[in-house]
PDB file as gemmi writes it, atoms N, CA and C in Angstrom:
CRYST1    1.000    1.000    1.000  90.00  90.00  90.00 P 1                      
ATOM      1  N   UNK A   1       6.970 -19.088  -0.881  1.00  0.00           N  
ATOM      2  CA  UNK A   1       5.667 -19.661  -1.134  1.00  0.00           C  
ATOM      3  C   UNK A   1       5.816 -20.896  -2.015  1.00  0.00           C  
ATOM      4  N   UNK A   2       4.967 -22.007  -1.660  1.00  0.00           N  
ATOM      5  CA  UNK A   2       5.491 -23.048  -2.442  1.00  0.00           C  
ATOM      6  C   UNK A   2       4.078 -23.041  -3.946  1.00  0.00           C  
ATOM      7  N   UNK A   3       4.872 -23.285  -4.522  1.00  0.00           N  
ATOM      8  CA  UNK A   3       3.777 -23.087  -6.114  1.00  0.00           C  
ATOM      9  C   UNK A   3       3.365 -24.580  -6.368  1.00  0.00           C  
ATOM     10  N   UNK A   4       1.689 -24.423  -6.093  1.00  0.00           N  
ATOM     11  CA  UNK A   4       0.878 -26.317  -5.796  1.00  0.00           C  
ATOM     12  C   UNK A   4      -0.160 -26.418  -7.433  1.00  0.00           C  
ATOM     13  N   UNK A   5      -0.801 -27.020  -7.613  1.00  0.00           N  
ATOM     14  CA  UNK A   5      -1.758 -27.149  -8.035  1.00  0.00           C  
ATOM     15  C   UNK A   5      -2.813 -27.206  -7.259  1.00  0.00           C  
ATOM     16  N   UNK A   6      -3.823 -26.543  -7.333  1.00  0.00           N  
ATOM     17  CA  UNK A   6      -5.149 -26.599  -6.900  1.00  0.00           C  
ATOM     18  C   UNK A   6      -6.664 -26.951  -7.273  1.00  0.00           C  
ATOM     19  N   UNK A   7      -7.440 -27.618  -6.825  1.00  0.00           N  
ATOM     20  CA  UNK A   7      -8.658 -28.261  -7.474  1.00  0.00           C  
ATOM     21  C   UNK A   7      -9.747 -28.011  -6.520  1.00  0.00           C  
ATOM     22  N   UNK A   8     -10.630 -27.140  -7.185  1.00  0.00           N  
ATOM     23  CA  UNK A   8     -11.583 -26.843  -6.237  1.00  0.00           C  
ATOM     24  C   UNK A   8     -13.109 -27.446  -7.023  1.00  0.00           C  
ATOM     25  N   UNK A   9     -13.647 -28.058  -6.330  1.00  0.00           N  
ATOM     26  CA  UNK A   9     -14.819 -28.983  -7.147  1.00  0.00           C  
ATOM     27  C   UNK A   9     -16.526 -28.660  -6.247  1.00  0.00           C  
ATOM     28  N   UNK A  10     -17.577 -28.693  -7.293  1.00  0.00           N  
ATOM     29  CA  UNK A  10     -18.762 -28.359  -6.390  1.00  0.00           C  
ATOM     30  C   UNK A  10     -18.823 -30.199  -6.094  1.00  0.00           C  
ATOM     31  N   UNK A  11     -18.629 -30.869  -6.137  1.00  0.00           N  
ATOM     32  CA  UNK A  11     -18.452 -32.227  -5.310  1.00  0.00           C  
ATOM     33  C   UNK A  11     -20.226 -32.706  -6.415  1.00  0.00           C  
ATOM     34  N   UNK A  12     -20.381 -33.811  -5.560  1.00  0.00           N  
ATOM     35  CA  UNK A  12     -21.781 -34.239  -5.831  1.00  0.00           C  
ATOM     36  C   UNK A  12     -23.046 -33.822  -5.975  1.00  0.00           C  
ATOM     37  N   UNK A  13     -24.125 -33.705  -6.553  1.00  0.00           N  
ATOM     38  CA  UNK A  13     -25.292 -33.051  -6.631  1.00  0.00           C  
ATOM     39  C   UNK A  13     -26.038 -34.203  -5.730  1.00  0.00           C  
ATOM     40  N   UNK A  14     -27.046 -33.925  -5.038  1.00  0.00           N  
ATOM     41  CA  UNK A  14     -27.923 -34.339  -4.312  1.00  0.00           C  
ATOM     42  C   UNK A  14     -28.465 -35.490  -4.970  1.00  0.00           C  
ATOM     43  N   UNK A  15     -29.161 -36.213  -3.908  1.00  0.00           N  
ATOM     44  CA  UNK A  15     -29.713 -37.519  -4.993  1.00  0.00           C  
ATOM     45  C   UNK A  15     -30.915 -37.240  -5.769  1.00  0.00           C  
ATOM     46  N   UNK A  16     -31.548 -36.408  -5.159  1.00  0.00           N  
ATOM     47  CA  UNK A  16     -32.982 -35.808  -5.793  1.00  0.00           C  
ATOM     48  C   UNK A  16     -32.625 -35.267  -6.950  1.00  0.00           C  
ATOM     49  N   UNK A  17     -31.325 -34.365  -7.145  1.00  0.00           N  
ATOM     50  CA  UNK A  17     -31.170 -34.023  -8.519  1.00  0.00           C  
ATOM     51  C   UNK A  17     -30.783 -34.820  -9.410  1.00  0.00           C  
ATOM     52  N   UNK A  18     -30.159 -36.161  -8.884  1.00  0.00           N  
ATOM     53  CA  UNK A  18     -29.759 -37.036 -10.018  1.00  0.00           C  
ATOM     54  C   UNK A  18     -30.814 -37.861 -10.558  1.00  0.00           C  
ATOM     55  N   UNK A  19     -32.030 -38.257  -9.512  1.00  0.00           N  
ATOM     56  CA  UNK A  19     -32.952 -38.832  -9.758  1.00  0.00           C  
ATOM     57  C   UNK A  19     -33.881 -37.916 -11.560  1.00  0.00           C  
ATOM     58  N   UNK A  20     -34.032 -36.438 -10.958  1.00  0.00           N  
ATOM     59  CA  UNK A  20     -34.641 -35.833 -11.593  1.00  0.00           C  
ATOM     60  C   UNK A  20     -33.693 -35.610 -13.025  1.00  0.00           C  
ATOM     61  N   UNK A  21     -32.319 -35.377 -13.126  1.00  0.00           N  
ATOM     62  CA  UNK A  21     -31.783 -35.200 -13.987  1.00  0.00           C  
ATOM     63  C   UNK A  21     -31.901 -36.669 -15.275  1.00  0.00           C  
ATOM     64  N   UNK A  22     -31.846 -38.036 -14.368  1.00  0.00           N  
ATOM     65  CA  UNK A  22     -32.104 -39.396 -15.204  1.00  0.00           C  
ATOM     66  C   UNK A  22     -33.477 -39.684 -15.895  1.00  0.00           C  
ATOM     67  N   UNK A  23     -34.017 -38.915 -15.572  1.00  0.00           N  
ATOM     68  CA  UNK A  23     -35.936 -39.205 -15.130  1.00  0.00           C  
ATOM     69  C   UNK A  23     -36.008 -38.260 -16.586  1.00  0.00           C  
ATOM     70  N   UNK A  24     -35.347 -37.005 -16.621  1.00  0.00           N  
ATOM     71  CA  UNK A  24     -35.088 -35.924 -17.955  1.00  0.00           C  
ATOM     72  C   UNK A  24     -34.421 -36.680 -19.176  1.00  0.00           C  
ATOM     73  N   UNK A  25     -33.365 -37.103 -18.666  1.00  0.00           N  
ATOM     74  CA  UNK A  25     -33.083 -37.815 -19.737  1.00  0.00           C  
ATOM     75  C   UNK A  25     -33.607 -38.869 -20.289  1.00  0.00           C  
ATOM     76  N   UNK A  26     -34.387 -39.743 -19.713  1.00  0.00           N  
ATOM     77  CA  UNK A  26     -34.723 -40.730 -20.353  1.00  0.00           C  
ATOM     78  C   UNK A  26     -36.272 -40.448 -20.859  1.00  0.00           C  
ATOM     79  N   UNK A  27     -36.843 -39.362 -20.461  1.00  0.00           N  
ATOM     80  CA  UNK A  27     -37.730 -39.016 -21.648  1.00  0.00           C  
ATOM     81  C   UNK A  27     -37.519 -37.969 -22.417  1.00  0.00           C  
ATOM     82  N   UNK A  28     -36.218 -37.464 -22.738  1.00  0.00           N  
ATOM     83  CA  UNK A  28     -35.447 -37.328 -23.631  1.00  0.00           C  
ATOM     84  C   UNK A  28     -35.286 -38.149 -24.636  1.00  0.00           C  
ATOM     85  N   UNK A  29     -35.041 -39.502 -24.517  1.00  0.00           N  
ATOM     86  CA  UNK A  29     -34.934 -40.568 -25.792  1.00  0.00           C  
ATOM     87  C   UNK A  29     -36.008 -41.147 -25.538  1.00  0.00           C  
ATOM     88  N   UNK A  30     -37.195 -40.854 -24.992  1.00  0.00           N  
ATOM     89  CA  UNK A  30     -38.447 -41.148 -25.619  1.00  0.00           C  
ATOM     90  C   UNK A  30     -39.098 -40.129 -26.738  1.00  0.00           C  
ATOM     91  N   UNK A  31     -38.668 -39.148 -26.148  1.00  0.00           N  
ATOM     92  CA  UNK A  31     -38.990 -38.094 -26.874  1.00  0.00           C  
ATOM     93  C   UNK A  31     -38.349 -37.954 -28.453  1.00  0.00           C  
ATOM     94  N   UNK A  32     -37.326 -38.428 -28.311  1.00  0.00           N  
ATOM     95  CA  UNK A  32     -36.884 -38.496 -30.302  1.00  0.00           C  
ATOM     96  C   UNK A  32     -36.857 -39.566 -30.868  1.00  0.00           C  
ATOM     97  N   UNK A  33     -37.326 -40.870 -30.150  1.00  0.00           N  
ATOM     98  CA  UNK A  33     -38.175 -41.721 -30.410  1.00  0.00           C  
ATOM     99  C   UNK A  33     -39.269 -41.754 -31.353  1.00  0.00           C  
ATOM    100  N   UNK A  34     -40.096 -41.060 -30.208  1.00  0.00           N  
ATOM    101  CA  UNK A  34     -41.484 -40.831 -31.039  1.00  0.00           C  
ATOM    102  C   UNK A  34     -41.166 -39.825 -31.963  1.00  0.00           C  
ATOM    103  N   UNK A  35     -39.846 -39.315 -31.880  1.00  0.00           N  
ATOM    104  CA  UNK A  35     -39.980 -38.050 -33.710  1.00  0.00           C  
ATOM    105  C   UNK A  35     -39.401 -38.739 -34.506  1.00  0.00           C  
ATOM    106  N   UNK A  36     -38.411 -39.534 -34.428  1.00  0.00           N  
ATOM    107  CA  UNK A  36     -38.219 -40.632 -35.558  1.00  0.00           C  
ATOM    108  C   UNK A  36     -39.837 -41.583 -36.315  1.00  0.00           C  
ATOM    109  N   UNK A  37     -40.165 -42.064 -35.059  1.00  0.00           N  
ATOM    110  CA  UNK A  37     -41.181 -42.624 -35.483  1.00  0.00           C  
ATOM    111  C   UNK A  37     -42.667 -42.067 -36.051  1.00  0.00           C  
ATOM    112  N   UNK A  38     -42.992 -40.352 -35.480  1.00  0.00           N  
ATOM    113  CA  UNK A  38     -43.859 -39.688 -35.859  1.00  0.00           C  
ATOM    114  C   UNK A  38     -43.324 -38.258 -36.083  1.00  0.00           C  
ATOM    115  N   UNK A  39     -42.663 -37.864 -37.072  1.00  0.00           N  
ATOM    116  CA  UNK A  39     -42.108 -36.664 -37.298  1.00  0.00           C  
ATOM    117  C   UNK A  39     -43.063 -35.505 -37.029  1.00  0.00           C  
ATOM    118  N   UNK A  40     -42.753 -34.645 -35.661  1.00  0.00           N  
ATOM    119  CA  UNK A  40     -43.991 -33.629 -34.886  1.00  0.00           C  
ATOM    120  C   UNK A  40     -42.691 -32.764 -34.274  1.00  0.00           C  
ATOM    121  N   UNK A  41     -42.903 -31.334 -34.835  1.00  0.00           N  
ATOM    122  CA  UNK A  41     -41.456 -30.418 -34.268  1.00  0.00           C  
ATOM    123  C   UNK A  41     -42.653 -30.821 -33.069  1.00  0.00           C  
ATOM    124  N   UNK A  42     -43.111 -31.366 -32.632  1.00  0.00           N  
ATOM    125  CA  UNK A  42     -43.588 -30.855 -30.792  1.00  0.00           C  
ATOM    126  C   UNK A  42     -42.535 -31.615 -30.056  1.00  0.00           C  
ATOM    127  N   UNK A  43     -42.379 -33.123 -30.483  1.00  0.00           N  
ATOM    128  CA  UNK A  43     -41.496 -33.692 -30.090  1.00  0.00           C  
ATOM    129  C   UNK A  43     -39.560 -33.650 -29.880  1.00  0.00           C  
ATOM    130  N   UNK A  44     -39.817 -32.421 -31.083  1.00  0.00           N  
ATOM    131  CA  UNK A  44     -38.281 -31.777 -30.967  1.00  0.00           C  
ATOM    132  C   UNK A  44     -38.191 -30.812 -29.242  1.00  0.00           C  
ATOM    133  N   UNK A  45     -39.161 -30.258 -29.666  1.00  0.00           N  
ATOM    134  CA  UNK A  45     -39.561 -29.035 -28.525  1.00  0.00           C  
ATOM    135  C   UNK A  45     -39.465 -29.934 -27.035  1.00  0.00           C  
ATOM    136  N   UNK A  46     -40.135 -30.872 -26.868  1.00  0.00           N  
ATOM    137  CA  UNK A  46     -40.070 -31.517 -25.797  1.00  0.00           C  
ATOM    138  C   UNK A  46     -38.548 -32.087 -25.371  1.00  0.00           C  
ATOM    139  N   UNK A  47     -38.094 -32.510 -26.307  1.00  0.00           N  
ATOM    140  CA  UNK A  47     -36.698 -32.965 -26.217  1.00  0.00           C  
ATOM    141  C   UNK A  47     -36.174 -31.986 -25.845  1.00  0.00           C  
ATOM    142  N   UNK A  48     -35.994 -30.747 -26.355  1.00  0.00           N  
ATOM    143  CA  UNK A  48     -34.918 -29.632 -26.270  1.00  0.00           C  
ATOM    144  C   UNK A  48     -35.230 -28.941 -24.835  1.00  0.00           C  
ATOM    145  N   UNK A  49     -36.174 -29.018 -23.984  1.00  0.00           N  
ATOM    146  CA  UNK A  49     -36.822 -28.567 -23.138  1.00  0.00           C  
ATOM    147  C   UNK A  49     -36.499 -29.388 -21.892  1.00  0.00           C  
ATOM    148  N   UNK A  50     -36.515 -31.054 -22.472  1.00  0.00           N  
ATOM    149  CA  UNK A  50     -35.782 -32.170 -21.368  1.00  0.00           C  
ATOM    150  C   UNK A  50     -34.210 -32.103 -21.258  1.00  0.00           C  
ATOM    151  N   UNK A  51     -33.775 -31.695 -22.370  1.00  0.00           N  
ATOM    152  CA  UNK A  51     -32.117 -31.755 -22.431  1.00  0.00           C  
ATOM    153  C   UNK A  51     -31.954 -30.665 -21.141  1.00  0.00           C  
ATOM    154  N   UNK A  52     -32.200 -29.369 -21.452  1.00  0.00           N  
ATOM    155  CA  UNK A  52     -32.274 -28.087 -20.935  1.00  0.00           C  
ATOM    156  C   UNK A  52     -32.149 -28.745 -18.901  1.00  0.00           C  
ATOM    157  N   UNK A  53     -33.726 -29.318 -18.987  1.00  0.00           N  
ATOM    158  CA  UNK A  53     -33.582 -29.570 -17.550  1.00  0.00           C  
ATOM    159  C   UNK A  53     -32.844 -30.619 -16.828  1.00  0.00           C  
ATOM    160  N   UNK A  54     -32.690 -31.208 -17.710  1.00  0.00           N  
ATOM    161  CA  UNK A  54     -31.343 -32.424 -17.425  1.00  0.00           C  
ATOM    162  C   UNK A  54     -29.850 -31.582 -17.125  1.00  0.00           C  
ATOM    163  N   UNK A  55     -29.700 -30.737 -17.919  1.00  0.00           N  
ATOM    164  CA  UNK A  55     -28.799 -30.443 -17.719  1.00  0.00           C  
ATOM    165  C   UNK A  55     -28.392 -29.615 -16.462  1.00  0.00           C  
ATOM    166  N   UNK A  56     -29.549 -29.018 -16.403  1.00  0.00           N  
ATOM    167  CA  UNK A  56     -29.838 -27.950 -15.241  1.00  0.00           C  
ATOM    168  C   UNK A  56     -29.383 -28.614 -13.367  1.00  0.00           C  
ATOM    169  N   UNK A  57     -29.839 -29.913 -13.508  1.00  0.00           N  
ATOM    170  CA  UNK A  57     -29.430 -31.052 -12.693  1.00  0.00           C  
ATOM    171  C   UNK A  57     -28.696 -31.632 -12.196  1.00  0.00           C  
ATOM    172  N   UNK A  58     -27.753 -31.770 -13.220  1.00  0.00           N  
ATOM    173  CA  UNK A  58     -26.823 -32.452 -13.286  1.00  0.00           C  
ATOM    174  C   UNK A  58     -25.326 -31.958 -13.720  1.00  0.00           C  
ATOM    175  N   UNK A  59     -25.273 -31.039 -14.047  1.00  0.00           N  
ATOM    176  CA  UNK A  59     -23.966 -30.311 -14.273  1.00  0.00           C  
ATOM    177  C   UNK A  59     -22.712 -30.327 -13.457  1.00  0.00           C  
ATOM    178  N   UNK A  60     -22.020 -30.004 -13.053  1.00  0.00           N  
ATOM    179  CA  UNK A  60     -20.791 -29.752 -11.678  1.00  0.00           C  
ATOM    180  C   UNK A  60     -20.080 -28.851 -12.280  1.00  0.00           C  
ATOM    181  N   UNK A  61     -19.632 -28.009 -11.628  1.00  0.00           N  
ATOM    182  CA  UNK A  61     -18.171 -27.138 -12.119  1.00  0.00           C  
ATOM    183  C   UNK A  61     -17.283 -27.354 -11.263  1.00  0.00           C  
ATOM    184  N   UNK A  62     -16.007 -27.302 -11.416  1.00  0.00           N  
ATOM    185  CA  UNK A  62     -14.874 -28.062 -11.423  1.00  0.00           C  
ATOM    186  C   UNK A  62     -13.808 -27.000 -11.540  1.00  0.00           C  
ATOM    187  N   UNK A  63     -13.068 -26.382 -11.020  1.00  0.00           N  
ATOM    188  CA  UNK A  63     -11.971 -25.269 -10.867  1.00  0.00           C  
ATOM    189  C   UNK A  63     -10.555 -25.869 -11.020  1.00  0.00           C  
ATOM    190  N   UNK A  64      -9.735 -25.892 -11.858  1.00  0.00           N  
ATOM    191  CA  UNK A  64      -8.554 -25.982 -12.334  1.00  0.00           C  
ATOM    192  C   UNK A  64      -7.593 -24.884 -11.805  1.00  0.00           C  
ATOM    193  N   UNK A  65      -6.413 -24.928 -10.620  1.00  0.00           N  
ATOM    194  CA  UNK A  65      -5.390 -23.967 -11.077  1.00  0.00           C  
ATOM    195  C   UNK A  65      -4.170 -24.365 -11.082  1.00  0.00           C  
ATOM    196  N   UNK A  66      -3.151 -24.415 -11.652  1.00  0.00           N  
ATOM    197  CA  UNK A  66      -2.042 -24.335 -12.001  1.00  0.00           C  
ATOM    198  C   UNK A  66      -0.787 -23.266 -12.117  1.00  0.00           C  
ATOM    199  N   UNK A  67      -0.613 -23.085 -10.912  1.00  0.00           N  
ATOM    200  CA  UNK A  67       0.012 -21.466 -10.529  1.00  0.00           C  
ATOM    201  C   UNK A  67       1.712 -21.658 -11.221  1.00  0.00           C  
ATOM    202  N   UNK A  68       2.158 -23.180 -11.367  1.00  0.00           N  
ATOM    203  CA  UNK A  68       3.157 -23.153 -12.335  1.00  0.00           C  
ATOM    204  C   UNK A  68       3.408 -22.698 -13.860  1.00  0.00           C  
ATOM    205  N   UNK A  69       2.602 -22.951 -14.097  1.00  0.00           N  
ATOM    206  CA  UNK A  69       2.192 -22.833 -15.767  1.00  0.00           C  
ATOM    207  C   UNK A  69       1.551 -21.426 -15.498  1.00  0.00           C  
ATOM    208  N   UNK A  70       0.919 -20.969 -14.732  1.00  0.00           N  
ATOM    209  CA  UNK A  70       0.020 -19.699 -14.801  1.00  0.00           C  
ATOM    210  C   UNK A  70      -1.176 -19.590 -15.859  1.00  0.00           C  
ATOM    211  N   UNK A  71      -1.879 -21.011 -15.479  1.00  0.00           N  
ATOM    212  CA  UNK A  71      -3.275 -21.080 -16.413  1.00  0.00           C  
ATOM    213  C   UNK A  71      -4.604 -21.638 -15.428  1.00  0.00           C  
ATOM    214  N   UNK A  72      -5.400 -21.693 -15.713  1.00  0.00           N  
ATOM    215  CA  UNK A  72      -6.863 -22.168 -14.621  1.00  0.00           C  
ATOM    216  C   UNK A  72      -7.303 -22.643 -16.044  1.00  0.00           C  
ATOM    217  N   UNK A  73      -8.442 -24.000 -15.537  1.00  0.00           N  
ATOM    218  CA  UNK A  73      -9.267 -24.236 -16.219  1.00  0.00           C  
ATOM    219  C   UNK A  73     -10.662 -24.236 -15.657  1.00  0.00           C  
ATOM    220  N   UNK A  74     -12.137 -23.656 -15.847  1.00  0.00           N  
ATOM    221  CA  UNK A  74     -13.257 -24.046 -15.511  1.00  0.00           C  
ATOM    222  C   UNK A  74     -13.890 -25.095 -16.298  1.00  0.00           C  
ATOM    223  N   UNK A  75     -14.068 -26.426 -15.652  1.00  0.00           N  
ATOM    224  CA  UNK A  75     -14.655 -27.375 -16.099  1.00  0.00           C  
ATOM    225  C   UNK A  75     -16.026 -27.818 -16.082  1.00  0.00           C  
ATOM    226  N   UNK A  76     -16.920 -28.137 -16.869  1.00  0.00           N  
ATOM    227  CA  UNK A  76     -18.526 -28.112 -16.588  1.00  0.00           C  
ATOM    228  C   UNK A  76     -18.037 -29.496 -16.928  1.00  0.00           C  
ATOM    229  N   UNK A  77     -18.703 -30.527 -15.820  1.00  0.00           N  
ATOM    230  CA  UNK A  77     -19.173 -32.053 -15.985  1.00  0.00           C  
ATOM    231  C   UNK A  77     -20.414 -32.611 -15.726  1.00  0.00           C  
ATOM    232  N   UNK A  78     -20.439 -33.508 -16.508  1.00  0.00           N  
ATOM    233  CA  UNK A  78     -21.868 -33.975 -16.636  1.00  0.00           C  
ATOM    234  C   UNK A  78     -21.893 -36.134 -17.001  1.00  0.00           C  
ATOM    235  N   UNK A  79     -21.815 -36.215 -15.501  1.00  0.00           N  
ATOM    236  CA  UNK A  79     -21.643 -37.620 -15.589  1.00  0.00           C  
ATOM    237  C   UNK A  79     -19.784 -37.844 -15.909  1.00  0.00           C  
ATOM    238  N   UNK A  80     -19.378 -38.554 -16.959  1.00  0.00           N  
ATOM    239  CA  UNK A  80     -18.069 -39.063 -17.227  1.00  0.00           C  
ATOM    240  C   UNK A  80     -17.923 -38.170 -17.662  1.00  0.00           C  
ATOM    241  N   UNK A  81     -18.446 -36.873 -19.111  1.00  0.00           N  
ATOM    242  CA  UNK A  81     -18.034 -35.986 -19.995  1.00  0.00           C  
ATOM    243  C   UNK A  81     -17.654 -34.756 -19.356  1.00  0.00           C  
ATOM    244  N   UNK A  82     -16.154 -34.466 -19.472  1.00  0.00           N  
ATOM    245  CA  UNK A  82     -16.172 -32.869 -18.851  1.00  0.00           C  
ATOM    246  C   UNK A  82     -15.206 -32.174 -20.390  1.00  0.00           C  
ATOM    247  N   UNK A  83     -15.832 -31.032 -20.011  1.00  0.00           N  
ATOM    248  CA  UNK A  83     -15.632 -29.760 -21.078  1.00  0.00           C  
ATOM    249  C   UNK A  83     -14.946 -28.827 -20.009  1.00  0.00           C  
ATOM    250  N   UNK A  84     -14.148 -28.506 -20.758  1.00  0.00           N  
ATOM    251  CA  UNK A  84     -13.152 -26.978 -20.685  1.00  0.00           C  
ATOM    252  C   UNK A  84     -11.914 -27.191 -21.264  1.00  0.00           C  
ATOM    253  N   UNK A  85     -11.410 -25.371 -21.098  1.00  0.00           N  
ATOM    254  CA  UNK A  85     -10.100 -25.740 -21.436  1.00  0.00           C  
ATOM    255  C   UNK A  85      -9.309 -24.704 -20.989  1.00  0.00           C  
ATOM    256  N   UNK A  86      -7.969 -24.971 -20.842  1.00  0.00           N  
ATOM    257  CA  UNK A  86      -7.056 -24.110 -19.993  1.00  0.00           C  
ATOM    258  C   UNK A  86      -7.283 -22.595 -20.502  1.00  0.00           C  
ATOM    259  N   UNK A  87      -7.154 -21.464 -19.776  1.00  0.00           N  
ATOM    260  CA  UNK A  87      -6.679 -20.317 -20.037  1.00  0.00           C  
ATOM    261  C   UNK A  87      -5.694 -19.705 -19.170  1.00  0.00           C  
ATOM    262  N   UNK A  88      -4.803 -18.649 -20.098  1.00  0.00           N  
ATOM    263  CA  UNK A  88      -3.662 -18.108 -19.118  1.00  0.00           C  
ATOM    264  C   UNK A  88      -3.973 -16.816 -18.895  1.00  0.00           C  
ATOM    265  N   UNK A  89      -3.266 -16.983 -17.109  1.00  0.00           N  
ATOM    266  CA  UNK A  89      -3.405 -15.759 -17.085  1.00  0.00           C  
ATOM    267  C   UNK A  89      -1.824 -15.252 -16.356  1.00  0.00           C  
ATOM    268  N   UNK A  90      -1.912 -13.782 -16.438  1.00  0.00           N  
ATOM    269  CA  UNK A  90      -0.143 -13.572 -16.304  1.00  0.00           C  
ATOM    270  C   UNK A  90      -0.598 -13.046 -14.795  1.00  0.00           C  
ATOM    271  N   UNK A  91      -1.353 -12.373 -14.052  1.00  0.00           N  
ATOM    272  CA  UNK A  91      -1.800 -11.924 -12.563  1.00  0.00           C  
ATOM    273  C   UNK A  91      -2.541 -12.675 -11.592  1.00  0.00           C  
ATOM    274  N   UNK A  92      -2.478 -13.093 -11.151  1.00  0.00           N  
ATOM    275  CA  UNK A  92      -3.940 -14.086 -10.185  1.00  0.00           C  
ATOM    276  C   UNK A  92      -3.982 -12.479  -9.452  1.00  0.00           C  
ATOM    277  N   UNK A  93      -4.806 -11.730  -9.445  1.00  0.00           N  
ATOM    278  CA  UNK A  93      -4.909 -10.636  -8.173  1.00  0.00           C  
ATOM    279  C   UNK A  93      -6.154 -11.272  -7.035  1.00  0.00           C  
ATOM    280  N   UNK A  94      -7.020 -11.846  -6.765  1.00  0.00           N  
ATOM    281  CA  UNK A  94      -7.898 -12.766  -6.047  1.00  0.00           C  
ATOM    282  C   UNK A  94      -8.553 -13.847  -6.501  1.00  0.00           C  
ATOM    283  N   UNK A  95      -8.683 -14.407  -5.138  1.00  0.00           N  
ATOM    284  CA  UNK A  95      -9.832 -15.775  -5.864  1.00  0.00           C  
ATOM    285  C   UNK A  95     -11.270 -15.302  -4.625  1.00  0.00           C  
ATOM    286  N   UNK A  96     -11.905 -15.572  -4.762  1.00  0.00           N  
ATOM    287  CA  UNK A  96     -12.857 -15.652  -3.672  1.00  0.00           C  
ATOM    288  C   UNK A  96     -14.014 -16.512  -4.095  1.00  0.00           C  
ATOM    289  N   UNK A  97     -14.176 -17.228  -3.078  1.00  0.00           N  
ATOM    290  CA  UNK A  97     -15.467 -18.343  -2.545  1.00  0.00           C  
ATOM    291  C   UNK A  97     -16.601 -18.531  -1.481  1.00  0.00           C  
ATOM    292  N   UNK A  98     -17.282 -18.398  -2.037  1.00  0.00           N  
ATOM    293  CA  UNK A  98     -18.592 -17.858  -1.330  1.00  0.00           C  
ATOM    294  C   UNK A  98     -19.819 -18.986  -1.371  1.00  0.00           C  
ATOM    295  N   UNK A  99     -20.862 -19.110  -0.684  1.00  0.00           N  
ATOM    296  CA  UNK A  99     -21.787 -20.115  -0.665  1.00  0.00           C  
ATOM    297  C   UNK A  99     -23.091 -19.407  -1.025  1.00  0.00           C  
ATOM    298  N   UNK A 100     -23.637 -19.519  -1.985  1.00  0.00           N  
ATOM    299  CA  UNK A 100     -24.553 -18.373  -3.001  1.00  0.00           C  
ATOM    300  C   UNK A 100     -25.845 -19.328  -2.060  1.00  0.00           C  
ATOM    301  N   UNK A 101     -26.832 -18.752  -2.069  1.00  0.00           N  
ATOM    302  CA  UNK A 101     -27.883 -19.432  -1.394  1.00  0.00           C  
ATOM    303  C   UNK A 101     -29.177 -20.577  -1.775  1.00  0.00           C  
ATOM    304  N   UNK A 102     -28.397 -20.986  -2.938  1.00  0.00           N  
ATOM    305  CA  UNK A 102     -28.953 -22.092  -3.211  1.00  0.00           C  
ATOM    306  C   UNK A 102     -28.470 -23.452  -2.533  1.00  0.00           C  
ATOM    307  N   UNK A 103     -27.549 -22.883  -1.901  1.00  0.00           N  
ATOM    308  CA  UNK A 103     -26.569 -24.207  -1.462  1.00  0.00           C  
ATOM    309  C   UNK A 103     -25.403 -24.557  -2.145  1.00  0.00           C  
ATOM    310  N   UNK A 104     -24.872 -23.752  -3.355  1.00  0.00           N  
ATOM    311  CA  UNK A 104     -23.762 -24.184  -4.180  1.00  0.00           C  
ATOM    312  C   UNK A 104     -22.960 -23.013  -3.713  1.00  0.00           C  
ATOM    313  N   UNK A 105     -20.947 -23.184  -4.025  1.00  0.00           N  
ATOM    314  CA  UNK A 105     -20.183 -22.507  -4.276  1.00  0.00           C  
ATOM    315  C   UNK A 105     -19.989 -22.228  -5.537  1.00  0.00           C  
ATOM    316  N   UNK A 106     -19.714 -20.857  -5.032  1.00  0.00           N  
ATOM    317  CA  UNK A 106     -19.300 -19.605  -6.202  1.00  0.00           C  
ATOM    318  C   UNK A 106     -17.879 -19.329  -5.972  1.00  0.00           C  
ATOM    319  N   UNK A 107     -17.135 -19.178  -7.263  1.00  0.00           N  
ATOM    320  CA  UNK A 107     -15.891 -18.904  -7.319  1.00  0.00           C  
ATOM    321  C   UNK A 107     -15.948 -17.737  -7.941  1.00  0.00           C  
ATOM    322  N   UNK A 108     -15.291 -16.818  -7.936  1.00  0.00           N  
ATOM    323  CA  UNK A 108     -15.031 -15.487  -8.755  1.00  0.00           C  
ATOM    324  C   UNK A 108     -13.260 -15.480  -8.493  1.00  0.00           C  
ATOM    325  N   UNK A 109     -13.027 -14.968  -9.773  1.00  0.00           N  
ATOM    326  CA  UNK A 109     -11.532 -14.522 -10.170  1.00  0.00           C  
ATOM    327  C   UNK A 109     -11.339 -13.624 -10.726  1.00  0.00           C  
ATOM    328  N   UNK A 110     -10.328 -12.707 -10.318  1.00  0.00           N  
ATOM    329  CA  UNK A 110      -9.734 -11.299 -10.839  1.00  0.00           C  
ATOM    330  C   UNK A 110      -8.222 -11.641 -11.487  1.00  0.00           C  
ATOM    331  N   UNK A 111      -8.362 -12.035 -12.759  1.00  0.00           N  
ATOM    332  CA  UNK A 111      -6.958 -12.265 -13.252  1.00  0.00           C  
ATOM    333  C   UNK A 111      -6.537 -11.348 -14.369  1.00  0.00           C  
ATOM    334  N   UNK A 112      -5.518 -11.594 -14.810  1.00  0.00           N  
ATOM    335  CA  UNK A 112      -4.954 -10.206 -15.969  1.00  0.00           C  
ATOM    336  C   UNK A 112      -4.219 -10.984 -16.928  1.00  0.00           C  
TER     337      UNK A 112                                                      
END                                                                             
């Protein structure tokens, strides 16, 4: 068996979600705008509520494996910024990928 690296990615979000995810954010920094300029926790609340659905939007996950090293990483990206970080594992016993019915892939892993 030849030992590869593998990259499994949910690819692009739709344009409607990027529209809606930019549309969140940018009254997001209207929103702490006006709390700089009129200190109102409502305006926190609104912000924290736009972040939330921005994020909801716009996210990707991103599957890391590395069967040399014997580590995977799950990556959450969001625009240029991606977060994660390697973990090891000593078993891969499955991977499985499935199309959950929203229209996105699901990865599940059984490792040890």
């Amino acid at each position: 068996m030849i030992k590869q690296n593998v990259f499994i990615s949910e690819g692009n979000r739709p344009l409607w979600h990027r529209i809606i995810a930019a549309l969140c954010y940018t009254l997001l920094l209207v929103c702490l705008y006006k709390f700089v300029v009129e200190p109102n926790t409502g305006w926190l609340y609104a912000a924290s509520m736009l972040l939330s659905t921005g994020l909801t939007f716009s996210v990707i996950r991103d599957y890391h494996f590395d069967f040399e090293e014997k580590r995977y990483k799950i990556e959450h990206c969001v625009g240029p910024l991606k977060f994660g970080k390697w973990k090891d594992f000593k078993k891969l016993e499955y991977i499985s990928i499935f199309k959950n019915g929203k229209g996105f892939y699901e990865v599940n892993l059984s490792v040890q």
